[in-house]
N, C-alpha and C positions, 0 to 999 in steps of 0.2 A: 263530944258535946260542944257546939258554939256558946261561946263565950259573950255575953253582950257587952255595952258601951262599959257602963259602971263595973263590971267583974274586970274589966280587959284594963281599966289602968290600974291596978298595983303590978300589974306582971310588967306594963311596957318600961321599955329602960327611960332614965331621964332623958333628955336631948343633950349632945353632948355639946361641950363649949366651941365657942367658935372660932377657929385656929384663923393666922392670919392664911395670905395668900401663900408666901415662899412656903410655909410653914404646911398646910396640905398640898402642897404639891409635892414638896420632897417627901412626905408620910406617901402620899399616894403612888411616885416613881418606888419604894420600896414593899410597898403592900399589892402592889396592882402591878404586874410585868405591863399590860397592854399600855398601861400609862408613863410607862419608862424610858419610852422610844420616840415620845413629844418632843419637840424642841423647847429647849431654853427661854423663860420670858426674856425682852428684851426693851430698852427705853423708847423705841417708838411702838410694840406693841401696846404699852402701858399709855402711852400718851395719847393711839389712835384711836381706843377706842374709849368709850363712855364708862361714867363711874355704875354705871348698872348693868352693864353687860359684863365690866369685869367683877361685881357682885355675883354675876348669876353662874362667873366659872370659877368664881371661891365656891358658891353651895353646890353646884355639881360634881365639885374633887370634892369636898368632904361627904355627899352621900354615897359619892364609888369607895371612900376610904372607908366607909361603915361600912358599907353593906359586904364588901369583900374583904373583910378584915378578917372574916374567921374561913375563908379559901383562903387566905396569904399566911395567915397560923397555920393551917394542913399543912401547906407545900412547904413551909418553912420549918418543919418540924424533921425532916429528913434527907439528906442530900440530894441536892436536884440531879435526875440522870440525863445524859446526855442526848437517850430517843427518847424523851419527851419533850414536846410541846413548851413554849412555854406561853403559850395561849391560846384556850380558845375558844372554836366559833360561840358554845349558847352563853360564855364570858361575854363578848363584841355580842351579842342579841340583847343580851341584858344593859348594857350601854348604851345601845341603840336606841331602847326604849326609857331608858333613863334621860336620856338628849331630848327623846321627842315628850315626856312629862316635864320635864322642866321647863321647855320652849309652849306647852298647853298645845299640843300638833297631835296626840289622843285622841281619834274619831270613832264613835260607833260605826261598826258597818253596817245598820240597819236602816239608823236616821239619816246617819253622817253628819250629826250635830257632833260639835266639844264634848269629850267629857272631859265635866270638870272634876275639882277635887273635893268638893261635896255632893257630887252625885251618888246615888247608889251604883254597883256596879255586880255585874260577875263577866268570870273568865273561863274561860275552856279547858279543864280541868287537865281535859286527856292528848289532846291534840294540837291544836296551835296555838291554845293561850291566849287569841284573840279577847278584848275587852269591849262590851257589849254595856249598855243602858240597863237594869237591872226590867224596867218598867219595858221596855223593846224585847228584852228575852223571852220575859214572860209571854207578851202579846204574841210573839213569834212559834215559843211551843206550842202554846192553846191553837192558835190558827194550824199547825199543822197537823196536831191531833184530831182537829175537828176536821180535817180533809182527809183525813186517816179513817177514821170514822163512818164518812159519808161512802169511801169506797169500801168498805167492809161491809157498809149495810145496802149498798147496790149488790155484791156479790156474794154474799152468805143468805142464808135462812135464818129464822128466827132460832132454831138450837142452837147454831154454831157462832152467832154473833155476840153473844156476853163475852165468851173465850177468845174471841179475837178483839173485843172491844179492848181485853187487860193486854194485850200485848201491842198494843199502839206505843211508838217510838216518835219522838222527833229530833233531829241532827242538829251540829251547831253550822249555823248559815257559811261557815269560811268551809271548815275540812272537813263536812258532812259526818262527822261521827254521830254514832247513835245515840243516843239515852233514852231513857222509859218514863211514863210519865210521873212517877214517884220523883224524880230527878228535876224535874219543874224548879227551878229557886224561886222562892218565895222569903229572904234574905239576904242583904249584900256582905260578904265576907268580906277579912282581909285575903291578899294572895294565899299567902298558906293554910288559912282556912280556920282560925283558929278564936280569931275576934270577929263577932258582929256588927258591924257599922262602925268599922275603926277613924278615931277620931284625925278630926284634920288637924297634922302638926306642919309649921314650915321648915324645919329641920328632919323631916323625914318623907321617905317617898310617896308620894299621894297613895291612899286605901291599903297603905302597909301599917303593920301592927308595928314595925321596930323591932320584933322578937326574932330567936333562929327561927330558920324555916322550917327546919326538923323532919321535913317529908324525906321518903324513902330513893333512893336515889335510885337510878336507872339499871337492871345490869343483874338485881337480886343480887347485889353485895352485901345487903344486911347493912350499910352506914346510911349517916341523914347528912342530911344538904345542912352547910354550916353558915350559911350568907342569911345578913338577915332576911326578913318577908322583901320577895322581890316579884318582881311581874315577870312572865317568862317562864321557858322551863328549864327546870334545875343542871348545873352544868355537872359535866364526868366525876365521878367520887374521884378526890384527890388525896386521898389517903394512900399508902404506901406500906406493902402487905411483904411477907414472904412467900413464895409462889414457885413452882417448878415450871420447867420449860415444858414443849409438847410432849417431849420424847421420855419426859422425868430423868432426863441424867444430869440439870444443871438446877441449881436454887438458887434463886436470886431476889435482890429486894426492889420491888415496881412498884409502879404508880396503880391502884385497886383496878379504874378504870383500862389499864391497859396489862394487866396482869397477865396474859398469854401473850405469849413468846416465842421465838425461836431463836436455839442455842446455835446454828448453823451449822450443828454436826451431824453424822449419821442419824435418824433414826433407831435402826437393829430393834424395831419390836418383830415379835415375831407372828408371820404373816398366815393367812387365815388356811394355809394348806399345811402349816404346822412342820413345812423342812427345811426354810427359808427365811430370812431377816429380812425387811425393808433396808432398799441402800437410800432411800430420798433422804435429801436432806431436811431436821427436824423440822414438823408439818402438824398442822392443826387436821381434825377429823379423823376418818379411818383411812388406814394405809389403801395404797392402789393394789392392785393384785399381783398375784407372783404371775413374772414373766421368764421365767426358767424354764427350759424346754427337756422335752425327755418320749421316748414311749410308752405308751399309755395304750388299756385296753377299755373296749365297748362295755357296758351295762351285761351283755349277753358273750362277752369273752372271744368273741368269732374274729375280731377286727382289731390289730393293732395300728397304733400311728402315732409319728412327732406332734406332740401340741404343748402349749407353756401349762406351768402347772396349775395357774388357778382355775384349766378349761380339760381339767386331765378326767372329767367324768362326762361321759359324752352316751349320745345313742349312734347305734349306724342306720337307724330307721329301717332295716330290715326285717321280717318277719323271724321269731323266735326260730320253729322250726322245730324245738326238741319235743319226743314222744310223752303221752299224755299217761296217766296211770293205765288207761283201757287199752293201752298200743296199740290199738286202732287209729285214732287222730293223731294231730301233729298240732303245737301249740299254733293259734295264729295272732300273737300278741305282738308287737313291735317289742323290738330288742329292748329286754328288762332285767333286773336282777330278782334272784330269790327263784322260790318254785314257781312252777306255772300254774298249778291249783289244780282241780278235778275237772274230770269231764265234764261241759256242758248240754252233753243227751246223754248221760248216763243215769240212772233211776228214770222215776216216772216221767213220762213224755204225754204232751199234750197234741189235739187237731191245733191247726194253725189258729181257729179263732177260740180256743182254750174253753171248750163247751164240754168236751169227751176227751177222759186220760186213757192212758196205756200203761199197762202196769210194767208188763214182760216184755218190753218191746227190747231189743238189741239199743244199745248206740249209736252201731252203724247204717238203724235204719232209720229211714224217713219216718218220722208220724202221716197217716194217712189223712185225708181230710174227713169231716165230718156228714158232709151233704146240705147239713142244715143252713141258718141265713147266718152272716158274719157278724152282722150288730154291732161291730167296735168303732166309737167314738170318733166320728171326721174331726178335722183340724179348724171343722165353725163349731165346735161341742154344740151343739144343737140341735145334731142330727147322725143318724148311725148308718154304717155301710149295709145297704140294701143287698148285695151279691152272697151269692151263697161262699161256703169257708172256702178261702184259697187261702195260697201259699205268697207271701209278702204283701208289702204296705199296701193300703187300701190308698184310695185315690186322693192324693190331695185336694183337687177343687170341689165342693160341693155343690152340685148343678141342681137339686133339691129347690121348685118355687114357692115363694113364701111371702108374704106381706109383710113391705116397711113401709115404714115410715120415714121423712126425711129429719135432716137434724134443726129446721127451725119449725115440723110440725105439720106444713103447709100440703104436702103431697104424700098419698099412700096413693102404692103401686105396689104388683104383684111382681118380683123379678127373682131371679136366680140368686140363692143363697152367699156365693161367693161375690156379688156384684153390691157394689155400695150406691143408695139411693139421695142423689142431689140433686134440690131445684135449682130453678133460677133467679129465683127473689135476688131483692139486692135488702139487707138489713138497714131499716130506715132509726134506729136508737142511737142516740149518740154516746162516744164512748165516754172514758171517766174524765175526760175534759170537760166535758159538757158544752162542747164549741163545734165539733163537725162530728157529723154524722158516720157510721160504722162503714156502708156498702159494702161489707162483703157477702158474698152469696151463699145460700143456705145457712144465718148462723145460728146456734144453737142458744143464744141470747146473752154467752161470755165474751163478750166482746174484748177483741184486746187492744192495749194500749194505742193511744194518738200515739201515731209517727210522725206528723206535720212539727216543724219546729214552731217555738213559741214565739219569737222574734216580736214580744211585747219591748216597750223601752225601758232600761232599767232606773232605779231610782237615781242612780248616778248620772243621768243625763247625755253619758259618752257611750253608751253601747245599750246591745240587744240582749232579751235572754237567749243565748242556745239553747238552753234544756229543750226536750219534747214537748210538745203541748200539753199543760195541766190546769190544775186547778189550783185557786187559789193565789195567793202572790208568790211573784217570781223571789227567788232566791237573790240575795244582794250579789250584785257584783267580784268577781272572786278576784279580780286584779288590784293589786298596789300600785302606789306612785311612790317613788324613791324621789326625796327632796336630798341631795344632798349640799357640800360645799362645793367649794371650784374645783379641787383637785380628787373629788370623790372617795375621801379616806374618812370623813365623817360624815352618815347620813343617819336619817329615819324614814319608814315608811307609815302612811296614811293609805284610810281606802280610796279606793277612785270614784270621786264625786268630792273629796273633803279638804283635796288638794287647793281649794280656794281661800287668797289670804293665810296661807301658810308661810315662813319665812326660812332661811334655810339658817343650818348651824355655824355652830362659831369653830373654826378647827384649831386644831393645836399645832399645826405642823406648818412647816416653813412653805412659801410660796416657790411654786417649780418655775417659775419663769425666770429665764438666762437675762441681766442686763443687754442691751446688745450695745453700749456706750462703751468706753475704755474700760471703765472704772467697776466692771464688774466683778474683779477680785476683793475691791477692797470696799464694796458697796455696803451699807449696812440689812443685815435681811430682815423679814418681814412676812406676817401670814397670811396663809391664805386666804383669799379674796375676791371676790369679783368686780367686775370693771377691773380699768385700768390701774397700773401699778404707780405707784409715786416716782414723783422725778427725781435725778440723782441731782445732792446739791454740793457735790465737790467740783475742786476748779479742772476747767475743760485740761487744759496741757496740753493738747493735741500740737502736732509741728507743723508751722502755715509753711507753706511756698516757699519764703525767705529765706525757714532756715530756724525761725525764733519760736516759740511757744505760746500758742493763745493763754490770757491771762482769767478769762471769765469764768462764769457759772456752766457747768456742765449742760451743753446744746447739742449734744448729738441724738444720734436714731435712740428714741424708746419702742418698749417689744411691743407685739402687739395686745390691744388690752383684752383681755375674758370677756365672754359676754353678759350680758348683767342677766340677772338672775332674774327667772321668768318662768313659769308651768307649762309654758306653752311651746310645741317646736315651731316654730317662725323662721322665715326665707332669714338668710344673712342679710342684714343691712349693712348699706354705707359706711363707712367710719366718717360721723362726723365731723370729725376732727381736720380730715383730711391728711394727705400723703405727707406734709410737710409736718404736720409732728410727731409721725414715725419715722419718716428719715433724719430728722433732726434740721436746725436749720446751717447756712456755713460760716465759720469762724469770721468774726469783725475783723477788719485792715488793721495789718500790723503799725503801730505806735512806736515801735524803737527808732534809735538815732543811729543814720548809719555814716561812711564813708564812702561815696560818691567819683570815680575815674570820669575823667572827659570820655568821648567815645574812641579818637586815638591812644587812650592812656598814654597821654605824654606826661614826664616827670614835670611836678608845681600844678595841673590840673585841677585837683582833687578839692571838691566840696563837699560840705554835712547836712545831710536832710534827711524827712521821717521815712523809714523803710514804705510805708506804702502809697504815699505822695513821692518819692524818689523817680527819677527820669533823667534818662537819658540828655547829656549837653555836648557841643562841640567849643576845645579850646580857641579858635581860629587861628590856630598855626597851622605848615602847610603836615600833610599823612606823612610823607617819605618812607612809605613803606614800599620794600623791593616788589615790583609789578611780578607779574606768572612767567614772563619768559627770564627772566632772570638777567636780565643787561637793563632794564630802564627804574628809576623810583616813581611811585604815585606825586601830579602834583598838585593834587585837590585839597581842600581844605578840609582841617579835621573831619574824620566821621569814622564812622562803624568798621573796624578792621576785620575783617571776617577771616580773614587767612593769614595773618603774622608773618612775616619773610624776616624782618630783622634781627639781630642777633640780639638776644636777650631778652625778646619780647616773648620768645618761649616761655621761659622760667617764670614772667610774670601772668601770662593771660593760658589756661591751660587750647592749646589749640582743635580747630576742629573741621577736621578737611573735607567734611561732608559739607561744609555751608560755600555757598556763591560768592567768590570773589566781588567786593564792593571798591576795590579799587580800580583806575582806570585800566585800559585794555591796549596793546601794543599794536599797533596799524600797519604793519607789515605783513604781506602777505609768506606761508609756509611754504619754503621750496625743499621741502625734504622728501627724498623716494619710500616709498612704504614697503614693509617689509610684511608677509610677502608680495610680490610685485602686482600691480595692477593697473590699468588704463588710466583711472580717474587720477586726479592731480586733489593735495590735501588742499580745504577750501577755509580750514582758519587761519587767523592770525598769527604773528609769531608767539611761540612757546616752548615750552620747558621739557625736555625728554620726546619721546616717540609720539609721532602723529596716530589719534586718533583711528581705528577699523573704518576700514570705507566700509560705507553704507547706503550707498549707489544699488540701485534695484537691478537687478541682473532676469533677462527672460531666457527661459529656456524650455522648449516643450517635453511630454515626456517620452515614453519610450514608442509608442502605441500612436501619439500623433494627436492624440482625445484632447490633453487638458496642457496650460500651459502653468510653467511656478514661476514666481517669482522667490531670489534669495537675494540679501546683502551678497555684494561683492565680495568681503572681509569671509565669511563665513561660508560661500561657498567656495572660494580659492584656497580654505586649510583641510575640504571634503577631502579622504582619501578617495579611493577608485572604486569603492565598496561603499560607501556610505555615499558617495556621489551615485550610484545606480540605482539606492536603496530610496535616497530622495526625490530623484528624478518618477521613480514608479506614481504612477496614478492610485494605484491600489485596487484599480475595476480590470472587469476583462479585458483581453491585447482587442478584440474585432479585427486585428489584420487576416486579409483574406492571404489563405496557404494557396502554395504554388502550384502545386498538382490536384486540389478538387475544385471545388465552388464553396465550400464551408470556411467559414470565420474562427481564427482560434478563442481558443474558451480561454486558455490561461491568464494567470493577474500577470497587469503590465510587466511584462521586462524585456531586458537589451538582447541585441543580436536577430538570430535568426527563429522562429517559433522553433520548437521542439516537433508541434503536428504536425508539422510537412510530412512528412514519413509515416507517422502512429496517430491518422484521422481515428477516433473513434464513435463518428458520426455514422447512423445506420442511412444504410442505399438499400432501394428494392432492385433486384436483377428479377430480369424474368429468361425464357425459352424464346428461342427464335418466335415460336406460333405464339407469344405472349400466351401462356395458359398456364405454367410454372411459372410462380414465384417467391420468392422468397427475400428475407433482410439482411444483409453482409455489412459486416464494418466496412467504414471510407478505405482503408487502408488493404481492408482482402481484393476491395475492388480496385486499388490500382494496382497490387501486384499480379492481379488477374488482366487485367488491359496488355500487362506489360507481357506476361508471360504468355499468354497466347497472341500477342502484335494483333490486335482487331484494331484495322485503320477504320474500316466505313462501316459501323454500325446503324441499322436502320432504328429506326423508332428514338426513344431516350436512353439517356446513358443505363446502361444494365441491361440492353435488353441480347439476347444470343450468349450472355454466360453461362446460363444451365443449359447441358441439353433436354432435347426433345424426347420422352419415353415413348412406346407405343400409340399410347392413348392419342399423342398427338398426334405421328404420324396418321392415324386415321383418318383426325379429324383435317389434316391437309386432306387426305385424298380425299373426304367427303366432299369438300369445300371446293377442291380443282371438279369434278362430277358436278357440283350445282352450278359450276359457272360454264362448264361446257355447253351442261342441258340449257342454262338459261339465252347463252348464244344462239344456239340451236332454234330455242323458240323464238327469237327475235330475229329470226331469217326468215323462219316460216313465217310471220304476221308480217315483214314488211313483202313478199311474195304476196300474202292473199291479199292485201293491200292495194296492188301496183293496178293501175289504170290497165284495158286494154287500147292496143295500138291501132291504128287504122290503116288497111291495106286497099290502096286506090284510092283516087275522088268518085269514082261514078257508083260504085257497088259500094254500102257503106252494110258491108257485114261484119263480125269480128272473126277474123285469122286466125288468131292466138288461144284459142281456147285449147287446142291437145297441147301448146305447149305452156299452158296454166296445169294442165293435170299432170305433164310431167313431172313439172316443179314440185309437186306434191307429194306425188309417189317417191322420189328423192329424201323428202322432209321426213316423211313416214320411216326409209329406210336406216337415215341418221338415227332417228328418235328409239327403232328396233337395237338398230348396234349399241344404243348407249345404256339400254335397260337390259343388257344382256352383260354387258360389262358391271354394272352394277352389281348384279346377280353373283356374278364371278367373285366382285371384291368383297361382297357379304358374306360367302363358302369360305372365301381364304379367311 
């Protein structure tokens, strides 16, 4: 029974007094593990921020130190074990939502208005505990009932729709759980459900009564949640039970919620073939099966075989086989245990279509048939087998013509029983959207669901609905927006749309960002926050150039700052601040008093000035420092010693032989012989020890003749005779032409004589004297070939007469000497019939020569007979 305003205060507790701040926080590190693990306040947290923001984190530790006071008397009531927790998650849910009441970040996810703390309200009892506008819940069930409604009475009749009216549901808009519509609130509870319209106190959590929760905790443990009325749902019973392991061979005392266990010992229950122990280690549920292996026989005894034992009852899927009581038959059961039973044609026997019995008929005979019609029932029951009685199934298709109708009404047709009757309409009703139309063909007027998505805009402004097309209004938005701090260890979530104007939480924990200045060890810390971090205000110390200590305000690199806090993801901007106050800027010129050498450091020199106005002076005495070749002194006027020669001047100035002598230079020229010897003459001045590597450019070409090197003189006179060949190489092919072919050698540059000479492995074509054979010989078979058969005068190109000629050839020589005889032949005969006659006498001008024109002929005729006789001959052979 709810409880209303006036009944609900004698029960709620007073409001408790108001502890300072050390004072709930250290109650709250010892009542509240999750709050234990905060850092330490600190004098510029206290400083940085506002007297009402550290107001709002005194009342947020004293309603975590209420509300979880009687979870911290559970857990404190018994020693804490080791595999437990000591926090957790719907603990951090509850806090979560504690952060975002206390900041007012509480949004319906209908309106996506505030709720505030005189609203009415209800929460989701079952499911995600979402907190809704009491006056929004309501509107929200009514409307879906009422769309509940509207498709029950599109799709029922008038009987069926009272009965379907009472079972109308409507869900809550987050995690779709059901409720009925008795479950409507028509009242704003507290959380636990216990006061009506709990009044507003600022010492307790908004629409909380203050009382225990007292509801049933998760698990069917039988306790009640000990926190007072809280939003949220209830965290793991923390109570602490005696309780056996899986296996029941250990007792021990646990946490309610996590009272199942394993002991990590054997198992040994025993397993369900009843000859075997489980060896798993202790395990929740029923053991796995026995895997023991053994022989094992079939259902019907015929078939032994190894199999594990929990599979040791098997069939062989073969036929029985054993004799039937009639000993006539034979069982035809698949392998089974137990009897096989009686005959099934022994007693009365029926015709196939069971019209006429046989009383006396044998077993082993057939029932005869009857004659008559069959009439047994087709597989459309609507019609019966026409055929007279036989012997097995009747026909499955029923070819039987008969009038249908189709299923939206539109078309009767006479067709075959077994054949289904559809038009072609397209269904013009629209479905229970009531936004597009059905089109599908032939419908029988149930049309089913829109499949089109809804992709109306949601109230939240940032997205679509996905659901499928419906009626009615879309379902709010199912996404949250996580506001958290900067380091994301403290958040709350709001629905999406409500994220506007929301501010983020205050955190407790120290700020992750590394100083990147010196003085990051001994930095004071600081929480978390966004934007940039404070500057550090210890003194710099850093060591200048000189040598001495900057004396200022800490200038170096700060890290980079967080980005300010914003709902929105946005491109990275500039920093603008710019690069110079992250890298810091550079230390100010040193200030100290120093002591001052001339630049010869000669003794009496020395003057005092500021280290960073300090510079360089000359005493005007003369250098007398010993010059480089070691016989003359410098006689310039003081200046810059770069190389120290004099005796003692070591010990004062530490020396440094990389630097360029700045003293004068000795003008005689070097007559010393270089070692090892070489043309060129040394071209410095006089000096001190061994003359310089000549470094006189040296030509030399390479092996091959291609390319030319140059080297220093010095460094190619120390080459041995190997590394002098090695350098000398080009590194490309020799191209010198070898001396017994016409091919260029392949190999990379080197000295001496080519290797090819001798091992060309260039291919040659040789052919047959009569060129008709040919074939490709390495360079090298073909000069041993030149050489070993001495062929001086080869006709044609080189290779040609090293194969010989097989038959084929010969032939075609002889063909070839026959065409050119014939062709002779006939070019005697045509310059004969050709040839002018001769005139014999001036006075008689007849022609003479005509029988010796026909001799000539008869001649020509005769060659031309002997050479086709020949022919004849050499085509027999």
């Amino acid at each position: 029974m709810h409880l209303t305003r006036s009944q609900a205060s004698p029960w709620r507790q007073p409001p408790p007094s108001r502890p300072s701040h050390a004072d709930s926080r250290n109650l709250s590190k010892e009542a509240f593990p999750v709050l234990a693990n905060s850092p330490p306040s600190t004098e510029d947290d206290d400083n940085s921020g506002s007297d009402e923001e550290n107001q709002g984190l005194v009342h947020v530790d004293t309603l975590e130190l209420n509300i979880f006071r009687g979870y911290a008397d559970a857990r404190n009531g018994c020693h804490e074990r080791a595999d437990m927790p000591s926090s957790e998650p719907a603990l951090a849910k509850i806090r979560d939502l504690l952060v975002a009441s206390n900041l007012k970040a509480i949004s319906c996810l209908i309106c996506l208005e505030k709720v505030r703390q005189s609203d009415p309200i209800w929460h989701c009892t079952t499911g995600c505990h979402a907190i809704y506008h009491l006056i929004c819940i309501q509107a929200w069930a009514g409307e879906a009932c009422k769309v509940a409604e509207d498709r029950a009475r599109a799709r029922l009749s008038l009987e069926h729709f009272p009965a379907a009216v009472k079972d109308v549901t409507w869900h809550c808009p987050k995690c779709r759980i059901e409720y009925s519509r008795e479950q409507i609130p028509r009242e704003s509870l507290c959380y636990c459900g216990k006061v009506v319209d709990p009044p507003v106190d600022p010492w307790l959590t908004a629409h909380s009564c203050g009382q225990i929760c007292g509801r049933s905790l998760s698990g069917g443990c039988g306790h009640e949640c000990k926190l007072l009325c809280h939003p949220g749902a209830c965290p793991p019973c923390p109570q602490f039970v005696k309780t056996f392991c899986f296996c029941g061979g250990i007792k021990d005392v646990r946490r309610c919620s996590h009272k199942h266990f394993s002991c990590g010992k054997k198992c040994s229950k025993e397993l369900a073939c009843g000859l075997h122990a489980c060896e798993d280690i202790c395990h929740g549920g029923v053991c796995p099966p026995c895997l023991k292996s053994g022989i094992h026989k079939c259902r019907c005894g015929r078939v032994e075989e190894v199999r594990v034992c929990s599979d040791s009852i098997f069939s062989c899927k073969k036929p029985c086989g054993k004799p039937m009581k009639c000993q006539k038959h034979w069982c035809k059961k698949v392998c089974h245990q137990g009897p096989c039973g009686e005959c099934e044609l022994q007693g009365k026997q029926r015709c196939p279509c069971g019209k006429v019995a046989y009383k006396e008929l044998p077993c082993d005979s057939i029932a005869p048939t009857c004659g008559s019609t069959c009439e047994k029932p087709l597989p459309c029951s609507l019609h019966r087998c026409q055929e007279r009685c036989h012997i097995g199934e009747c026909k499955t298709v029923c070819r039987i013509v008969t009038l249908k109708v189709c299923r939206c009404g539109s078309l009767r047709k006479e067709v075959p029983c077994h054949q289904d009757l559809q038009c072609e309409r397209k269904c013009q009703l629209l479905r229970d959207c009531r936004r597009h139309p059905c089109k599908r063909r032939c419908c029988n007027g149930d049309c089913p669901p829109c499949s089109e998505i809804c992709g109306r805009k949601l109230r939240c402004g940032n997205h679509k609905c996905p659901a499928p097309c419906h009626r009615g209004p879309c379902a709010p938005c199912p996404l949250a927006v996580r506001i958290s701090c900067a380091c994301g260890s403290t958040a709350y979530e709001v629905p999406c749309g409500a994220e506007r104007g929301k501010r983020p939480p205050r955190c407790l924990k120290l700020c992750p960002i590394i100083p990147r200045c010196s003085h990051r060890e001994n930095s004071k810390p600081h929480r978390c926050h966004y934007g940039a971090c404070p500057p550090c205000s210890l003194t710099c110390n850093e060591e200048l150039l000189c040598g001495h200590t900057c004396k200022e305000i800490c200038h170096g690199p700060r890290p980079p700052a967080n980005p300010e806090f914003s709902l929105k993801q946005t491109k990275k901007r500039k920093d603008q601040t710019g690069n110079a106050s992250l890298s810091g800027t550079p230390c100010p010129p040193c200030a100290e008093r120093i002591l001052m050498y001339c630049l010869g450091r000669h003794p009496g020199g020395e003057r005092v000035m500021v280290c960073s106005e300090s510079s360089l002076f000359s005493c005007g005495r003369l250098c007398g420092n010993i010059l480089a070749c070691g016989n003359h002194r410098c006689q310039k006027t003081c200046h810059d010693v770069a190389i120290p020669r004099n005796a003692g001047y070591e010990a004062k100035l530490p020396g440094n032989m990389d630097k360029i002598d700045s003293c004068e230079k000795c003008t005689l020229t070097c007559q010393k012989i270089r070692t090892p010897p070489c043309p060129h003459p040394c071209m410095q001045q006089c000096h001190v020890g061994t003359c310089s590597p000549c470094s006189a450019p040296l030509k030399r070409s390479c092996h091959c003749g291609t390319l030319s090197h140059s080297f220093p003189c010095s460094s190619f006179n120390n080459f041995i005779q190997e590394e002098r060949d090695k350098r000398l190489s080009c590194g490309g092919p020799c191209h010198r032409k070898l001396p017994n072919c016409s091919h260029l050698c392949s190999e990379i540059c080197h000295p001496g004589p080519c290797k090819m000479a001798t091992n060309c492995q260039k291919k040659v074509s040789v052919w047959c004297k009569c060129e008709r054979l040919k074939k490709e010989w390495f360079c090298s078979d073909v000069q041993v070939a030149f050489s070993s058969l001495k062929l001086q005068n080869l006709r044609g190109p080189k290779g040609v007469g090293l194969l010989s000629c097989d038959k084929e050839c010969l032939k075609l020589i002889e063909e070839q000497r026959i065409k050119e005889d014939t062709e002779r032949i006939r070019q005697r005969a045509s310059i004969v019939s050709e040839e002018p006659p001769k005139k014999v006498g001036r006075r008689k001008r007849h022609y003479g020569s005509h029988a010796m024109t026909e001799k000539s002929r008869f001649k020509v005729w005769i060659d031309l007979q002997d050479c086709q006789q020949r022919i004849l001959l050499f085509l027999k052979d």
